[in-house]
SERO-615767 format. One record per residue (C-alpha): residue in one letter; y negated, x, z. Coordinates in pm, whole numbers. Example, Ala and Ser with C-alpha at 12.3 -4.5 7.8 and 13.67 -1.06 7.14 Angstrom:
// SERO-615767
NODE  dogu      c2      c1      c3
NODE     a     450    1230     780
NODE     s     106    1367     714
END
This chain:
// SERO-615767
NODE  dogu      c2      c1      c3
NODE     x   -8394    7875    8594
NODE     x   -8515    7869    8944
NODE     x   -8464    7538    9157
NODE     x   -8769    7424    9366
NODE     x   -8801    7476    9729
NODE     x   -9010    7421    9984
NODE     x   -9142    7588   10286
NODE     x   -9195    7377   10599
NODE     x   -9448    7444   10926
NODE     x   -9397    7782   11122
NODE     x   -9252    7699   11441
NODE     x   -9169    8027   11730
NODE     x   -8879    7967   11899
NODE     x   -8928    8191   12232
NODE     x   -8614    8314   12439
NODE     x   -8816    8204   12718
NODE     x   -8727    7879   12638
NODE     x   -8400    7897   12530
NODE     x   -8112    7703   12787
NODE     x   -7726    7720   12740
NODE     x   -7544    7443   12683
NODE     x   -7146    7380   12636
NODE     x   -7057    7594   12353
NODE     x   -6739    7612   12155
NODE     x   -6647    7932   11997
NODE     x   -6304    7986   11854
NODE     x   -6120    8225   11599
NODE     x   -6058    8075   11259
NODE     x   -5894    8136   10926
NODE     x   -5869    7901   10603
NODE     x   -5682    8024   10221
NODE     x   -5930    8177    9998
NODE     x   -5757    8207    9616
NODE     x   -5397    8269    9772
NODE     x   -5520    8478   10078
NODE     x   -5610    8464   10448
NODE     x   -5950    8533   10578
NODE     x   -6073    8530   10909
NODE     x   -6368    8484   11085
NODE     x   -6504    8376   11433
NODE     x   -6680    8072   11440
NODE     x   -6977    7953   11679
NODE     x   -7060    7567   11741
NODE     x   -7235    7395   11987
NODE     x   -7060    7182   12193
NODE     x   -7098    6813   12084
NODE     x   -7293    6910   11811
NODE     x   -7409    6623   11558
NODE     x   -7402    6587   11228
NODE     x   -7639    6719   10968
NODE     x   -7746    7057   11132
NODE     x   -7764    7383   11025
NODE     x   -7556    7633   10912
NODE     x   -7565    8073   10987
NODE     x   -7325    8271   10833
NODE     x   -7367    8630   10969
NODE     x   -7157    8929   10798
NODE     x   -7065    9258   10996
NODE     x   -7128    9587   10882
NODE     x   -6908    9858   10747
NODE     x   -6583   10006   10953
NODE     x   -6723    9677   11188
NODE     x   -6597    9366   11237
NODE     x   -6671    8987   11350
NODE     x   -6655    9018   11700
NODE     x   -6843    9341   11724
NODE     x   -7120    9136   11514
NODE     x   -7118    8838   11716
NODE     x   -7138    9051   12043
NODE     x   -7454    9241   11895
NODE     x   -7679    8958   11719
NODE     x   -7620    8701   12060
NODE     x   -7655    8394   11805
NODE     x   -7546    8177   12099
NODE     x   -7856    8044   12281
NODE     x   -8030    8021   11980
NODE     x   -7804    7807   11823
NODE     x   -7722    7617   12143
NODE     x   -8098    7511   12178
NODE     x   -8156    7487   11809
NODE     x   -7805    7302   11738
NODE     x   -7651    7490   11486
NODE     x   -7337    7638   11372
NODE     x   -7277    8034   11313
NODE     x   -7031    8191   11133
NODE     x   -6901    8568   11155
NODE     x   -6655    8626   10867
NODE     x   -6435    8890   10894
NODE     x   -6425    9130   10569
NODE     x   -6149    9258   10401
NODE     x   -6075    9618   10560
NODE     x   -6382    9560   10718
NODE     x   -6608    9592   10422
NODE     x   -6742    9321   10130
NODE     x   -6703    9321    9759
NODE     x   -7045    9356    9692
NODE     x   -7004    9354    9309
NODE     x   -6740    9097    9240
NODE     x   -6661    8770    9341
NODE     x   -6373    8805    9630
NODE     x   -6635    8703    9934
NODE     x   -6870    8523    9707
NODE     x   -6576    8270    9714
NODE     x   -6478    8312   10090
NODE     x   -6858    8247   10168
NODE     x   -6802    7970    9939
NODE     x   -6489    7813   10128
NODE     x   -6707    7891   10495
NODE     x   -6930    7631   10388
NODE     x   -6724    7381   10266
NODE     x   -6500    7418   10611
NODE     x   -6802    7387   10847
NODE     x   -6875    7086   10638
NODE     x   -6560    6931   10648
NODE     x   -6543    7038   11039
NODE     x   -6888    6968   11167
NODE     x   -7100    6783   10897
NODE     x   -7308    7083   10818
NODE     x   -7591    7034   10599
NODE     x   -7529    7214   10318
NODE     x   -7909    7162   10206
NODE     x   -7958    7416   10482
NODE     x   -7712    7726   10422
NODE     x   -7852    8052   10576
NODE     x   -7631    8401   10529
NODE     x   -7761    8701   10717
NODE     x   -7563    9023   10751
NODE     x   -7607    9425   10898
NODE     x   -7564    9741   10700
NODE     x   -7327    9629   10437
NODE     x   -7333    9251   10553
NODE     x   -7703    9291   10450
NODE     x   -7594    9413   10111
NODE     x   -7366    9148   10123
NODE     x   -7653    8870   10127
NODE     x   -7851    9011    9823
NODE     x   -7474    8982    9649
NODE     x   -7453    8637    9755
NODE     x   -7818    8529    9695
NODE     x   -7796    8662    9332
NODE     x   -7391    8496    9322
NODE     x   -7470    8195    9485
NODE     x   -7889    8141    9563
NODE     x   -7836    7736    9482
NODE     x   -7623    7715    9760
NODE     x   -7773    7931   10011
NODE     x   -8158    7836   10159
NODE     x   -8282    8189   10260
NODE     x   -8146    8480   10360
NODE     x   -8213    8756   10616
NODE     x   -8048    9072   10559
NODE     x   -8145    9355   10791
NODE     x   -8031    9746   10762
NODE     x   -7937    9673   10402
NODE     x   -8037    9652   10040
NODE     x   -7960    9472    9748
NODE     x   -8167    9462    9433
NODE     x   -8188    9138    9168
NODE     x   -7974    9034    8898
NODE     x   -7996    8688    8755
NODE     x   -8083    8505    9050
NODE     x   -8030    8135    8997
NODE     x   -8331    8063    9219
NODE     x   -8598    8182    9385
NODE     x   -8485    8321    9721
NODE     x   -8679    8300   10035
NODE     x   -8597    8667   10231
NODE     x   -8636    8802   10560
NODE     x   -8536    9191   10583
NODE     x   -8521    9399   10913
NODE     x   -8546    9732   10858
NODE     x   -8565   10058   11108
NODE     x   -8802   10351   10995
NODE     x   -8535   10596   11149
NODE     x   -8287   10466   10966
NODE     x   -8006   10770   10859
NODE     x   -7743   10515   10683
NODE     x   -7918   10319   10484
NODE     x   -8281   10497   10373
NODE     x   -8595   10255   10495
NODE     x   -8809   10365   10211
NODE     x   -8581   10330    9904
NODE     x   -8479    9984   10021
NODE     x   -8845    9888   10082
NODE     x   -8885    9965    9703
NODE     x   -8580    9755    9624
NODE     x   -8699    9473    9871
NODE     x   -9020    9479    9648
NODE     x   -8818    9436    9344
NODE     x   -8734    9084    9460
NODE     x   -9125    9036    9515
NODE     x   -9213    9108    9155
NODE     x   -8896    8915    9016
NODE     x   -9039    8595    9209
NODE     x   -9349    8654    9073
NODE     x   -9527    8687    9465
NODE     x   -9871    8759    9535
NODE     x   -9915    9174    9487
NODE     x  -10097    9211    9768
NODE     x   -9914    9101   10159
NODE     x  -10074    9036   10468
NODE     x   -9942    9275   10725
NODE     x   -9932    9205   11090
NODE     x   -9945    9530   11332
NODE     x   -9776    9526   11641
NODE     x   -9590    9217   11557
NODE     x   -9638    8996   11710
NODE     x   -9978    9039   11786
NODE     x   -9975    8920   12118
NODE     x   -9752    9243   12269
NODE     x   -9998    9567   12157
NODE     x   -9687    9783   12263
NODE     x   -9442    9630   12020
NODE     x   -9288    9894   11798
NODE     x   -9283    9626   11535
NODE     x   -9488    9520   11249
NODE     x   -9470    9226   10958
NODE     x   -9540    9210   10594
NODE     x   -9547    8901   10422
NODE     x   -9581    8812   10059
NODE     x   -9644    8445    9961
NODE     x   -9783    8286    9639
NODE     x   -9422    8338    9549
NODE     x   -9238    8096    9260
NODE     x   -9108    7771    9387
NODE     x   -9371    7844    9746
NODE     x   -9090    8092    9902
NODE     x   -9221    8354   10148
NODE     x   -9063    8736   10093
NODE     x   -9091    8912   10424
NODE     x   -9026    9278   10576
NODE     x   -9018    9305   10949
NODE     x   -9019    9702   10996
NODE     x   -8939    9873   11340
NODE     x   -9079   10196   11388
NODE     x   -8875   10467   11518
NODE     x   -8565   10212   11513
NODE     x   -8228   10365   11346
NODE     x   -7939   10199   11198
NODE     x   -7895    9901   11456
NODE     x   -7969    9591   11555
NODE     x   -8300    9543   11714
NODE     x   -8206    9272   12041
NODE     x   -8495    9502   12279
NODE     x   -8791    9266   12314
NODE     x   -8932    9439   12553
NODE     x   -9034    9716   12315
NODE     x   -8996    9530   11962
NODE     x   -8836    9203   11874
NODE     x   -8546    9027   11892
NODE     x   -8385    9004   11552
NODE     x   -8186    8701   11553
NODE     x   -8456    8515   11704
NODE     x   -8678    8642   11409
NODE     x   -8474    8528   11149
NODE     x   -8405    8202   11286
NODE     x   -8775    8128   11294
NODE     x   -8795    8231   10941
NODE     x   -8505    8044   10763
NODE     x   -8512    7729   10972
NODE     x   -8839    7656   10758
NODE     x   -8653    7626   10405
NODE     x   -8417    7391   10256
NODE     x   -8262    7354    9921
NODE     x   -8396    6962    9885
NODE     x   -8710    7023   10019
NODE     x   -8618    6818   10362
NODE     x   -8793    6905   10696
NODE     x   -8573    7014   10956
NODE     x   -8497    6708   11155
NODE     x   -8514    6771   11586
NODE     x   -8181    6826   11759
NODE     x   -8104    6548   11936
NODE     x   -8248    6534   12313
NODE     x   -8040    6319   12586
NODE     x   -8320    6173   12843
NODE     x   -8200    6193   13224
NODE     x   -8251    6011   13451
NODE     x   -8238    5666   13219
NODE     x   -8094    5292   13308
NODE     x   -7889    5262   13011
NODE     x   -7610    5385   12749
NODE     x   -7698    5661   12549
NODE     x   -7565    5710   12173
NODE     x   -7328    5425   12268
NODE     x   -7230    5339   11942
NODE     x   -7097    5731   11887
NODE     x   -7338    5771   11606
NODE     x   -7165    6059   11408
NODE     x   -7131    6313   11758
NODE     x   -6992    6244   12125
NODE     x   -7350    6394   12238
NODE     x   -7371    6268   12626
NODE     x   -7004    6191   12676
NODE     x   -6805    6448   12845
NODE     x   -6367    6428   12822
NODE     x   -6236    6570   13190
NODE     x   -5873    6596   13215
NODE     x   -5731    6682   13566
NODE     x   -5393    6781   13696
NODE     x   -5042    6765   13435
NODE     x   -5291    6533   13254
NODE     x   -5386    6642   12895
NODE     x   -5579    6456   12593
NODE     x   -5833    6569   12346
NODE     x   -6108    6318   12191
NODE     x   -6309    6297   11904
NODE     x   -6559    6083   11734
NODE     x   -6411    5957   11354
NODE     x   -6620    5676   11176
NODE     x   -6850    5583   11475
NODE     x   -6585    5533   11745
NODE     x   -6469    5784   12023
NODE     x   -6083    5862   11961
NODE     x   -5862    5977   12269
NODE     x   -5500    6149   12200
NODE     x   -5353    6096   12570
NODE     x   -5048    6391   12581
NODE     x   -4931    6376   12878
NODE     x   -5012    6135   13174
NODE     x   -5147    6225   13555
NODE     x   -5125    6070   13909
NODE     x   -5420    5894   13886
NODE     x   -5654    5721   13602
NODE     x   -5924    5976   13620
NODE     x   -5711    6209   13539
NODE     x   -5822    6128   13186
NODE     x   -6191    6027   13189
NODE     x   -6481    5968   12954
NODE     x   -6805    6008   13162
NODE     x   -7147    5995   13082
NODE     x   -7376    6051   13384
NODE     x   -7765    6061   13422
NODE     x   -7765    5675   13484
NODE     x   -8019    5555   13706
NODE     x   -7902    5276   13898
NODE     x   -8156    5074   14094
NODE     x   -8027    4960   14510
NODE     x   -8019    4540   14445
NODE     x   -7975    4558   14055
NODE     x   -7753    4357   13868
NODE     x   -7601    4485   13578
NODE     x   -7359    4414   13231
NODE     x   -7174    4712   13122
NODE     x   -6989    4616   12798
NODE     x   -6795    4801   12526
NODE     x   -6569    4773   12249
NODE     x   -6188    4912   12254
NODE     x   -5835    4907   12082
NODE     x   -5557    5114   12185
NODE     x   -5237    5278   11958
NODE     x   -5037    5051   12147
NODE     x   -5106    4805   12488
NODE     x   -5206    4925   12763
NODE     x   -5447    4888   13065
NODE     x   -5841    5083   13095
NODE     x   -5971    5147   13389
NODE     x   -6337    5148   13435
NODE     x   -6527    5248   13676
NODE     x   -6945    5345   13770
NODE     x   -6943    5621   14047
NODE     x   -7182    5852   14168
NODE     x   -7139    6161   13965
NODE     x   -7049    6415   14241
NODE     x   -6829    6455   14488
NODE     x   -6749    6187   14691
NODE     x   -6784    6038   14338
NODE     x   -6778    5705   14548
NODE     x   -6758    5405   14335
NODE     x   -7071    5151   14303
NODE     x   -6843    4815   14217
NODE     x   -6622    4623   14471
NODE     x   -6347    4702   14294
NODE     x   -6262    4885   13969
NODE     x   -6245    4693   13624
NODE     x   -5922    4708   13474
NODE     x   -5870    4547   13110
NODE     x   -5574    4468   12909
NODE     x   -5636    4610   12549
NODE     x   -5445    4549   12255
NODE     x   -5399    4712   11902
NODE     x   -5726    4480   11782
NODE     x   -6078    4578   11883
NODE     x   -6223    4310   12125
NODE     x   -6562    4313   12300
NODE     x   -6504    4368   12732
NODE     x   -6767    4320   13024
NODE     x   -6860    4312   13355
NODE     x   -7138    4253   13581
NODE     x   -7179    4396   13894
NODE     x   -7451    4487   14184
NODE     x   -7549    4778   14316
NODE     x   -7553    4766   14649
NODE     x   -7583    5132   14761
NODE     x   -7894    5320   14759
NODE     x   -8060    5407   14429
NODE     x   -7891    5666   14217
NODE     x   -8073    5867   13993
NODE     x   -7756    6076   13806
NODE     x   -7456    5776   13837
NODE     x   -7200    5768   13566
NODE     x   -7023    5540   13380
NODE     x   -6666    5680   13331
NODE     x   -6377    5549   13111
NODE     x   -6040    5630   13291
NODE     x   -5718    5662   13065
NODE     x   -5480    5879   13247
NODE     x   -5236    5625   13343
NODE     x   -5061    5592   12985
NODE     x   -5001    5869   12705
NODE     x   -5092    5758   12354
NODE     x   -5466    5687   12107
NODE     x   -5718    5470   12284
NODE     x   -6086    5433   12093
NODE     x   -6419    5318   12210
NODE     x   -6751    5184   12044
NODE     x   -7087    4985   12132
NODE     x   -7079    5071   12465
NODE     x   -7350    4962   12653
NODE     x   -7512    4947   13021
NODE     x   -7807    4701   13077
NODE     x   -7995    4562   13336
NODE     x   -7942    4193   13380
NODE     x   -8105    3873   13588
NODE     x   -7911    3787   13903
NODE     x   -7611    3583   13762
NODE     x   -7673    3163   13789
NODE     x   -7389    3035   14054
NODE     x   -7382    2650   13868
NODE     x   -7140    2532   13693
NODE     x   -7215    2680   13353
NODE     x   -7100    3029   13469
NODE     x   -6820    2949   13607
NODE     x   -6727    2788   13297
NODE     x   -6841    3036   13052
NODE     x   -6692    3345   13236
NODE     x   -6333    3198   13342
NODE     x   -6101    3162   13050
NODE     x   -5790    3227   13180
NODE     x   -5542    3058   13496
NODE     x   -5377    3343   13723
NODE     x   -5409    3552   14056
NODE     x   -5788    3639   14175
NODE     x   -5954    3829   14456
NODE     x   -6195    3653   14660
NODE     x   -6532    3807   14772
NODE     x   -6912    3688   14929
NODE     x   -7215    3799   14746
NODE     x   -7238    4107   14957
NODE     x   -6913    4272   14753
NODE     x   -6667    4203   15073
NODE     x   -6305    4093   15018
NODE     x   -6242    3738   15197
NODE     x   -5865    3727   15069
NODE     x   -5657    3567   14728
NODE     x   -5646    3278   14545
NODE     x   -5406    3155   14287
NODE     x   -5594    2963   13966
NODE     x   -5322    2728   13779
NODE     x   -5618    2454   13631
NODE     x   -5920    2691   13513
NODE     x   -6169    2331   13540
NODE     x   -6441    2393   13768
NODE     x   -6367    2074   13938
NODE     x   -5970    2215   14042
NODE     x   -6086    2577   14031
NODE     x   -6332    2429   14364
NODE     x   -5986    2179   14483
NODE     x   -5820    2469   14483
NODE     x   -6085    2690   14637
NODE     x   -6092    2427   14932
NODE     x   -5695    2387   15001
NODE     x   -5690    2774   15055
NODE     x   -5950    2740   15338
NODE     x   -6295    2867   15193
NODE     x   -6577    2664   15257
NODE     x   -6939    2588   15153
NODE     x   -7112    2869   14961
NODE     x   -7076    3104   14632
NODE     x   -6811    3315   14583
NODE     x   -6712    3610   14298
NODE     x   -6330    3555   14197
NODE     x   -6197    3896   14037
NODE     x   -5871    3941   13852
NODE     x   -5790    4261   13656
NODE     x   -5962    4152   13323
NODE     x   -6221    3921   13454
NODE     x   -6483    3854   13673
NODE     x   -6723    3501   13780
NODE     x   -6880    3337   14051
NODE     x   -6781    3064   14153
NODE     x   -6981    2794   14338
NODE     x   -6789    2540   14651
NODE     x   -6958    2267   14803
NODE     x   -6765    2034   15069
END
């Protein structure tokens, strides 16, 4: 029985238009049935929850590196946000009529979703040569848990599907390995067992808009269950893969455009997420499944790794530095405004107690620092909500950054709901005074303008002693901003 899917709006995604990001790409291996397999795996850096998933097989007497170097999935998936995967095959080939890599595929999907969310509604598996043999295996193996496929340089013909499968196959006309024509004749196999329109529409040059291009397209729709079976032939083109857009097309590119538009539940493809510049507050504050916009720096002997788990941003601090940036959570792009007041708040808990600095700088070097002093807080094993207002009193800023500084103490530390707003010029009566000091103890003194005027020592926190005492230590008429290491309020005198 085949399972209903859907085919979504035809979008081109142009190189032209394609910008690297921070990537992650790493070596991996996971168990499969008692053994070790391999495989190289590709994933945007910061990359959020519910996207994609490419798994892209090598060819024969190849392997996952050599693939990875010759299909250049990166920008593609960097701009697109989604993961690739280049499996490694047994002796460098694939059981193409049993079940060994049917179940490593099989374990590759459940490890990108245990690892990075992948939406397993959106499963693509590509492969050269053999890894294009390889698909048709696992499209006739596994079709209700792959989306599409897009096999080029090799055949595969049906058996038992369990769905109809949408298919995009690259071919080369000069092909000596694997014979263009008799895998054209197979290809059209799967357009008869889907029950597609007989006759295609065929696009020559392809695209239409480069009269040079080597390149042409056949499509067959009216398929079962609105799949699309397409053949994108090179001319002259032998047993490769196509990357030469200056003469044809750029194969990975073509695929993506192709299998993007299919999903096993019907679902549109939802936008990867886009982080404005240039903005005045907090974005993805609340760590909404990805770290997107926050960027760990270690520095020196320091060394941590973070994390988001369950909505919150989870540091590991391994080893401590000289300083408290040594350890820092930035996000920049803020726009500050010169004469601004603002309330940056956030919630945190640590493994154990210990002190957070926090600090908004400009975001390159001098990376001076727009508050009057840094805001240090006391945290505790119990998430509590912390705050501070200041002013900013340099000239407008257009890429500040708020940065979280945790280098002074080894050990977890985790952050949520932070946010960075603009606020109304604090009130200087009594109310705020009351309502912002809680606590007796040792604060700085300084004027409106942010300078230091000296200390003061807080034993009754009423406003009415909190003024006494303001008065005994010699500061007369006027509003002042008492600091401490946790706390901050002004604080009005009148004598």
């Amino acid at each position: 029985m085949f399972g209903k899917i859907f085919k979504k709006a035809h979008c081109v995604l142009s190189l032209a238009v394609l910008a690297s990001l921070t990537t992650f790409s790493f070596a991996d291996n996971i168990n499969v049935n008692g053994t070790n397999r391999t495989m190289n795996v590709y994933a945007p850096r910061n990359i959020e929850k519910g996207r994609p998933l490419i798994i892209q097989m090598h060819g024969m007497n190849q392997d996952a590196p050599y693939q990875q170097n010759a299909a250049k999935w990166e920008p593609i998936a960097d701009t697109a946000r989604f993961v690739v995967v280049f499996p490694n095959g047994q002796n460098k080939a694939w059981d193409i009529g049993g079940d060994k890599d049917i179940n490593f595929l099989k374990a590759i999907i459940n490890e990108m979703y245990n690892k990075y969310g992948i939406d397993k509604n959106r499963v693509y598996v590509s492969g050269f040569s053999m890894g294009g043999m390889m698909s048709y295996h696992a499209a006739n193996k596994m079709g209700d848990m792959i989306a599409a496929i897009a096999p080029v340089s090799g055949g595969g013909g049906v058996n038992s599907p369990k769905r109809a499968m949408p298919i995009m196959h690259t071919h080369g006309t000069s092909d000596d390995v694997v014979n263009y024509n008799s895998t054209v004749n197979t290809l059209k196999g799967w357009v008869s067992a889907q029950k597609c329109s007989s006759s295609s529409k065929v696009t020559k040059p392809y695209p239409s808009s480069k009269p040079g291009s080597a390149a042409s397209l056949e499509v067959w729709s009216g398929c079962k269950d609105n799949v699309e079976v397409r053949l994108l032939t090179i001319a002259g083109k032998g047993h490769w893969y196509s990357m030469d857009e200056a003469v044809s097309v750029n194969t990975s590119v073509e695929i993506w455009n192709f299998v993007k538009n299919y999903s096993l539940d019907g679902s549109s493809l939802p936008p990867p997420i886009q982080v404005p510049t240039d903005r005045d507050s907090i974005f993805n504050g609340g760590f909404d499944s990805t770290d997107v916009a926050w960027t760990l720096q270690t520095h020196g002997s320091a060394a941590a790794t973070g994390d988001v788990k369950n909505g919150k941003y989870n540091f590991n601090i391994t080893a401590v530095g000289d300083q408290n940036y040594q350890v820092q959570l930035i996000q920049h792009d803020l726009h500050l405004e010169k004469g601004q007041w603002y309330e940056v708040s956030f919630d945190a808990s640590a493994g154990a107690s210990r002190t957070l600095e926090v600090n908004v700088e400009q975001h390159t070097d001098p990376w001076a620092s727009y508050l009057t002093e840094k805001a240090n807080f006391e945290l505790g094993t119990e998430s509590k909500k912390y705050s501070f207002q200041f002013q900013m009193t340099a000239a407008t800023d257009k890429d500040s950054r708020l940065s979280f500084n945790a280098g002074a103490s080894t050990g977890t530390l985790t952050l949520d709901n932070v946010t960075l707003k603009k606020i109304a010029e604090p009130s200087v009566g009594l109310t705020t005074a009351l309502r912002l000091s809680t606590t007796a103890g040792k604060f700085g003194v300084y004027n409106l303008a942010g300078k230091r005027l000296g200390f003061v020592e807080i034993i009754e926190n009423d406003v009415p002693n909190m003024q006494k005492t303001m008065k005994n230590a010699g500061f007369g008429k006027g509003v002042y901003i008492l600091r401490s290491k946790t706390r901050s309020f002004m604080l009005p005198v009148d004598r």
